[in-house]
N, C-alpha and C positions, 0 to 999 in steps of 0.2 A: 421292781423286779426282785424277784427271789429267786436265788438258785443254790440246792444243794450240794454239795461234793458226795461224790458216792465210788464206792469199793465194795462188794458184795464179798467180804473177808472179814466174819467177827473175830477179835484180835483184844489182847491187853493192852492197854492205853492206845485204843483206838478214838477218834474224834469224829463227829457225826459235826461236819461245818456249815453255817448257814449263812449267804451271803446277802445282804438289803441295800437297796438303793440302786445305783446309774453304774456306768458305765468305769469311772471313773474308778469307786469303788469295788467293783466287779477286781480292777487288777490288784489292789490291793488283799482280797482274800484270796487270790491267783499264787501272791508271796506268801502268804502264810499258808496256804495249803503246802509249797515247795519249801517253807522253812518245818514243817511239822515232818514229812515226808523223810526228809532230809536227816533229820534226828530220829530218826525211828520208830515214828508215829504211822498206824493205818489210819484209814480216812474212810470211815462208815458207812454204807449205802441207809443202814438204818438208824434211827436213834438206841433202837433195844440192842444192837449189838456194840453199843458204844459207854465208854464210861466218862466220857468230857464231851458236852455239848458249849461248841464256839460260835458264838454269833459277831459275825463282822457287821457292825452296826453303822445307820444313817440318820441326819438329823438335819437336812436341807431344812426341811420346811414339818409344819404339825402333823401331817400325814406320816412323814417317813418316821416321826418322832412314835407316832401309832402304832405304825408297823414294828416298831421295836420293842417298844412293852409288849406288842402282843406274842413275838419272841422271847423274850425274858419269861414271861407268865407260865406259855406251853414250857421253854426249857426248866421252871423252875416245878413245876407240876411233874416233868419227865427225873428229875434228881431226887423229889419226895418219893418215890416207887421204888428206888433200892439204894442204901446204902453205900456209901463210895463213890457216886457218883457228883465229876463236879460240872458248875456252868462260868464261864468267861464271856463277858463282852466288851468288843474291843471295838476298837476307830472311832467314828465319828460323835459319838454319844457322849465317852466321855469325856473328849475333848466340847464340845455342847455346853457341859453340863459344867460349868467353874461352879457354881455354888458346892457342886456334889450334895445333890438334892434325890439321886439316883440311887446311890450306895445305901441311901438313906431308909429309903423306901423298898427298897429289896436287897437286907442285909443276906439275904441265901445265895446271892451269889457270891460265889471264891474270888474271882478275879475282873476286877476293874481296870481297863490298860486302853492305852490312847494313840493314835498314829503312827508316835515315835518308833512305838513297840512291835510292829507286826511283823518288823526279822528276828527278832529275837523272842518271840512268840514260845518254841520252845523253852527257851533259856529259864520263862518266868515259869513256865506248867513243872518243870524240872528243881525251880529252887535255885538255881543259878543265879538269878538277876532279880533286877528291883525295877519296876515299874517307871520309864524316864517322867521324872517330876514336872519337867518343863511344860506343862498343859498351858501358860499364856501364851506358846510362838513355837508352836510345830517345826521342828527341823528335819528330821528325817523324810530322805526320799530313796525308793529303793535303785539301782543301778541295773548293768549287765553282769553283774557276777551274784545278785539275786537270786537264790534259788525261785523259780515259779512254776506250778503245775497249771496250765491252760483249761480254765471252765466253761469256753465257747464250744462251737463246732470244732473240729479241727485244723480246717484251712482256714478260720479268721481269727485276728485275733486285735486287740487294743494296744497300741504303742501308745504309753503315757510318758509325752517329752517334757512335764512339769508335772507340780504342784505349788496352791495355795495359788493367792488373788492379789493385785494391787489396786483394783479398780475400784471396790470398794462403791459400790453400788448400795445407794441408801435402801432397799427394800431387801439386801441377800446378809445371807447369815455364815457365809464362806470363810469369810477373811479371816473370822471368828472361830470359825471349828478348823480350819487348812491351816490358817497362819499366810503370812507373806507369799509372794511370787520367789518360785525355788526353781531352776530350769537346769535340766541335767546336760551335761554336753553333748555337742555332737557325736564325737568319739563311743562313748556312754549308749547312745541312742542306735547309732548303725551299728556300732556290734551286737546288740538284742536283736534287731531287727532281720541281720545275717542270720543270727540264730533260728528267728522263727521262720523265715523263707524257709532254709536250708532244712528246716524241719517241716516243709509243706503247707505253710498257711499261704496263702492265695490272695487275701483282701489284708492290708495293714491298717486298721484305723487311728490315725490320729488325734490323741487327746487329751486336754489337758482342759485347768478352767478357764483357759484364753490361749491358745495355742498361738495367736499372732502375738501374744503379747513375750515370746519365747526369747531367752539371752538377755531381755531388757534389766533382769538384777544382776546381770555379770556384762556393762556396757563395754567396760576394758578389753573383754576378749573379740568380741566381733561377731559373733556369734549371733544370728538371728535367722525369723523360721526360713526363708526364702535360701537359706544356706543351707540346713539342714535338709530342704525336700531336695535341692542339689545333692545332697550324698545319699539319700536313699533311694533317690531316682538312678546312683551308677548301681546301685545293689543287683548282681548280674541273676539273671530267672523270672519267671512266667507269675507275675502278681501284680497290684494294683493297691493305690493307697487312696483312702480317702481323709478328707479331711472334714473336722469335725469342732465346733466352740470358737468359730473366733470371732472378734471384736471388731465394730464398724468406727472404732476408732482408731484402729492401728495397722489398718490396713496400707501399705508401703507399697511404692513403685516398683521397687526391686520383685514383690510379693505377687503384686497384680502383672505385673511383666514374665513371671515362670506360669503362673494359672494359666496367662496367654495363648503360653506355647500347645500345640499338638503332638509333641514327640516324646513326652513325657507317660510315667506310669500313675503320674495323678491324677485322680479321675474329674471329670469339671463337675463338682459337686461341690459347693458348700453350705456350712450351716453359717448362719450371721441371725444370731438372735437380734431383732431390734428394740424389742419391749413396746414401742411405741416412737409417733414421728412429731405428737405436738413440741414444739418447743418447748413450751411451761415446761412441761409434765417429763421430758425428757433431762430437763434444769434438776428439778426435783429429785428425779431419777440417780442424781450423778453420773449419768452417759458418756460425758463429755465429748460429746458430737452433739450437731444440730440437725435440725430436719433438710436442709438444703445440703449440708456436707453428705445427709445420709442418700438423698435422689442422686448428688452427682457421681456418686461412689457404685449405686447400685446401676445406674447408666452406663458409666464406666465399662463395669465386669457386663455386664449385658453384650455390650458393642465388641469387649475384645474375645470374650472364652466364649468359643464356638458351643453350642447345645450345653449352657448350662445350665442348671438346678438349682437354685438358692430355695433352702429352708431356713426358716425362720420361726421364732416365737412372738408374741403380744402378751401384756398386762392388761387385762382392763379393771377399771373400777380402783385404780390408784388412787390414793389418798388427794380428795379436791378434782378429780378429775370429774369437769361439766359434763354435759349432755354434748354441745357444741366441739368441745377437746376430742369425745367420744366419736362422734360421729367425723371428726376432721381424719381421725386414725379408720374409721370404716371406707374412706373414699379414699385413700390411700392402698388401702389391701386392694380396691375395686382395678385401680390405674395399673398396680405393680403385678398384679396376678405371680404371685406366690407359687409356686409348682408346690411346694411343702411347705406346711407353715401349722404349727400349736399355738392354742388359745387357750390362756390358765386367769381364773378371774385372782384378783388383788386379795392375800391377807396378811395379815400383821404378824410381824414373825419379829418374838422376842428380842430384845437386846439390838435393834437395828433401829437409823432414823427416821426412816418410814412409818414406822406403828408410835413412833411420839407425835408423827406431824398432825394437824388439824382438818377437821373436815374429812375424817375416814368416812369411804362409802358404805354405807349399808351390805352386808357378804348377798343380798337377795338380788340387788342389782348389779354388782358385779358381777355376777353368777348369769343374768338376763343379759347380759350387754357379750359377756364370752359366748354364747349360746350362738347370739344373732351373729357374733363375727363370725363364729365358726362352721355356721350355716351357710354364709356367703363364701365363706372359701373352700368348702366341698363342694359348690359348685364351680368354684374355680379350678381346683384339683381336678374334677371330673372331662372339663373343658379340655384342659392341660393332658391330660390322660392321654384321651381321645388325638390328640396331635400326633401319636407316635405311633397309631393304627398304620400297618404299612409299611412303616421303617424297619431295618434288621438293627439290632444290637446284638451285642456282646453280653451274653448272663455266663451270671455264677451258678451252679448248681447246689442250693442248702440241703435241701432234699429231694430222696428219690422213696416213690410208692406206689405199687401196683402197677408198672410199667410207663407212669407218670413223674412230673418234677417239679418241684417249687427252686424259685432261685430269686436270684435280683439283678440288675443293670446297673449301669452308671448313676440312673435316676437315682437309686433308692438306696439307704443306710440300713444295716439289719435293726430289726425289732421295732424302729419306731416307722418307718416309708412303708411303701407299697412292696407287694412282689409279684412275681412271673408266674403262671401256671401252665407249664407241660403236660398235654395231655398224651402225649409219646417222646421219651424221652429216648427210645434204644436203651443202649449198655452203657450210657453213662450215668458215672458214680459222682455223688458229691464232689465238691471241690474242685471240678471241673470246670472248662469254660465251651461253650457253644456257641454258634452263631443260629439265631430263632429272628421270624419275623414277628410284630405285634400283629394279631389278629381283634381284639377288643380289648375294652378299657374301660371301669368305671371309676368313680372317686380314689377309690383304696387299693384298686391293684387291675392284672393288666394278663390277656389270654398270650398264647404265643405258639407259633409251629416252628416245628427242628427244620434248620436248612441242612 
């Protein structure tokens, strides 16, 4: 995901900002867009009318690691074109990067800065401050008294109740660029959240890199997530939250007891990545769930949250992973029918215990084994689709065009789910809610009439 900030005001010390990677990261240049803003910085619709090009940088996995030099190169090509002008790259990269192997390789860029820094992002462009050194163990997390400028739609927007990992999952590279599990409080969290209703956002998504894993670095307080959607469930006004990243091993009775209920603004949606259900491979994995903790869990929430949606991801082609393991995980997506679900074939990603282990699969068959999963569950999806021909829901409207609308339901997460297609919308605007029947459905999204 790439997204620009844009202001059509060329301006002295203006920044032309470019934002890489998830969701996650997305809120992170959200602050520094609100900390540059704040110090009286504009924020450039173009690079030409800009004389500091910031890239809020990603480094999950070799891709986003791509996507980022391929940023660096273009900003560094756009600095050789006129004097004065500087480039920064900031988050995730070079925290990445402990060798500093980067700065190495492209001494034209001015400023190199890492997570800690992205409130005081001005501080460093101005000479003020110094770079926070602490690159082994990420501390900084931003609060409710963050300046942030919103770079979604306008009525959605990303509630980040953490950062950083404890789970420590032998194939991810998190724990390592985030640092530890940081959970900001509840207090902390409903007054942003007031903030953004009270300014019109309609969908709150929940997110973090384990959202159920929330409070567990501050046990003393008491604090955990099933508490939290309690107080942004009293947050008084017309929105919905969804939830978003959590963990099939810390899913909690208190947790699966509120998803239960029906009188709630939480929508029955979640994501519960499982990677995979063989045992081995799930050992290997560092899971720490099993394949039968994982059916009874998923039976569970099935039996008690009325029409829900569980999305989910698969590995395939993990390091030693058989033909037999493989196919154990294909008859499993066949039984669960997934309503959402991503297939990302296995690679090795530096500095993790995965890419030392033995027996890596071939990137060809990985690549054939995701294919054929995710063959099989577009027909599942398509299936699943098709179930709500009939039914009325509740859409959001993201957009409106030529007396038509795009939006989305309880079903669907923006950017990566399905959506709605109005073919009469009337006079509603964005950020609205309607009541539509489904009228058709294929794999990837779903017709609808205005009631």
């Amino acid at each position: 995901m790439k997204k620009k900030m844009e202001q059509p005001h060329p301006a002295e010390h203006a920044v032309y900002l470019v934002s890489l990677g998830c969701s996650k990261n997305l809120v992170d240049t959200e602050v520094i867009a609100g900390s540059l803003l704040t110090a009286g910085y504009l924020l450039a619709f173009d690079p030409e009318e800009a004389d500091l090009y910031l890239i809020n940088s990603c480094a999950f996995i070799p891709a986003a690691r791509a996507e980022a030099v391929e940023a660096i190169e273009e900003a560094l090509a756009w600095k050789a074109e006129r004097p004065g002008r500087r480039v920064v790259v900031a988050g995730c990269l070079p925290e990445w990067d402990k060798p500093g192997d980067f700065p190495k390789r492209y001494p034209e860029v001015d400023l190199w800065t890492g997570v800690n820094d992205l409130a005081s992002i001005a501080a460093l462009l101005d000479g003020k401050a110094e770079p926070d050194p602490r690159k082994d163990e990420p501390v900084w997390l931003y609060d409710h008294t963050s300046p942030r400028l919103l770079l979604t739609v306008p009525h959605m927007a990303y509630l980040k109740i953490a950062d950083g990992c404890n789970n420590r999952c032998s194939y991810c590279a998190i724990p390592g660029i985030r640092g530890a599990l940081r959970s900001r409080s509840i207090a902390s969290v409903v007054a942003e959240a007031k903030n953004l209703v009270s300014g019109g956002v309609r969908e709150l998504l929940v997110i973090a890199q384990d959202i159920t894993a929330f409070g567990a670095d501050r046990p003393s307080d008491g604090e955990e997530i099933a508490g939290l959607l309690e107080e942004l469930n009293a947050i008084p006004g017309d929105f919905v939250i969804r939830l978003l990243y959590t963990h099939p091993a810390h899913y909690t009775k208190k947790f699966i007891d509120f998803m239960a209920r029906t009188d709630t603004k939480v929508l029955p949606y979640l994501d519960i990545p499982l990677q995979h259900i063989n045992d081995r491979i799930l050992k290997a994995m560092r899971r720490h769930v099993t394949k039968a903790e994982t059916i009874a869990l998923l039976a569970e929430l099935r039996d008690r949250v009325k029409d829900l949606t569980i999305r989910t991801t698969f590995i395939t082609g993990f390091p030693g992973e058989t033909e037999e393991e493989f196919e154990e995980l294909v008859e499993f997506v066949k039984e669960q029918k997934f309503e959402r679900c991503g297939v990302f074939p296995y690679s090795p990603e530096l500095r993790t215990p995965a890419a030392e282990m033995a027996d890596q699969i071939p990137a060809e068959v990985a690549e054939a084994r995701a294919k054929k999963l995710m063959a099989l569950q577009k027909r599942i999806m398509k299936k699943a689709n098709r179930n709500w021909i009939g039914r009325e829901v509740r859409m959001l409207i993201d957009e409106v065009d030529h007396g038509g609308a795009t939006g989305r339901a309880m079903m669907d997460a923006p950017e990566i789910d399905n959506r709605i297609t109005l073919e009469r919308a009337g006079r509603r605007k964005p950020g609205t809610f309607c009541r539509v029947r489904i009228t058709d459905a294929d794999s990837y999204g779903y017709r609808a009439e205005l009631l």
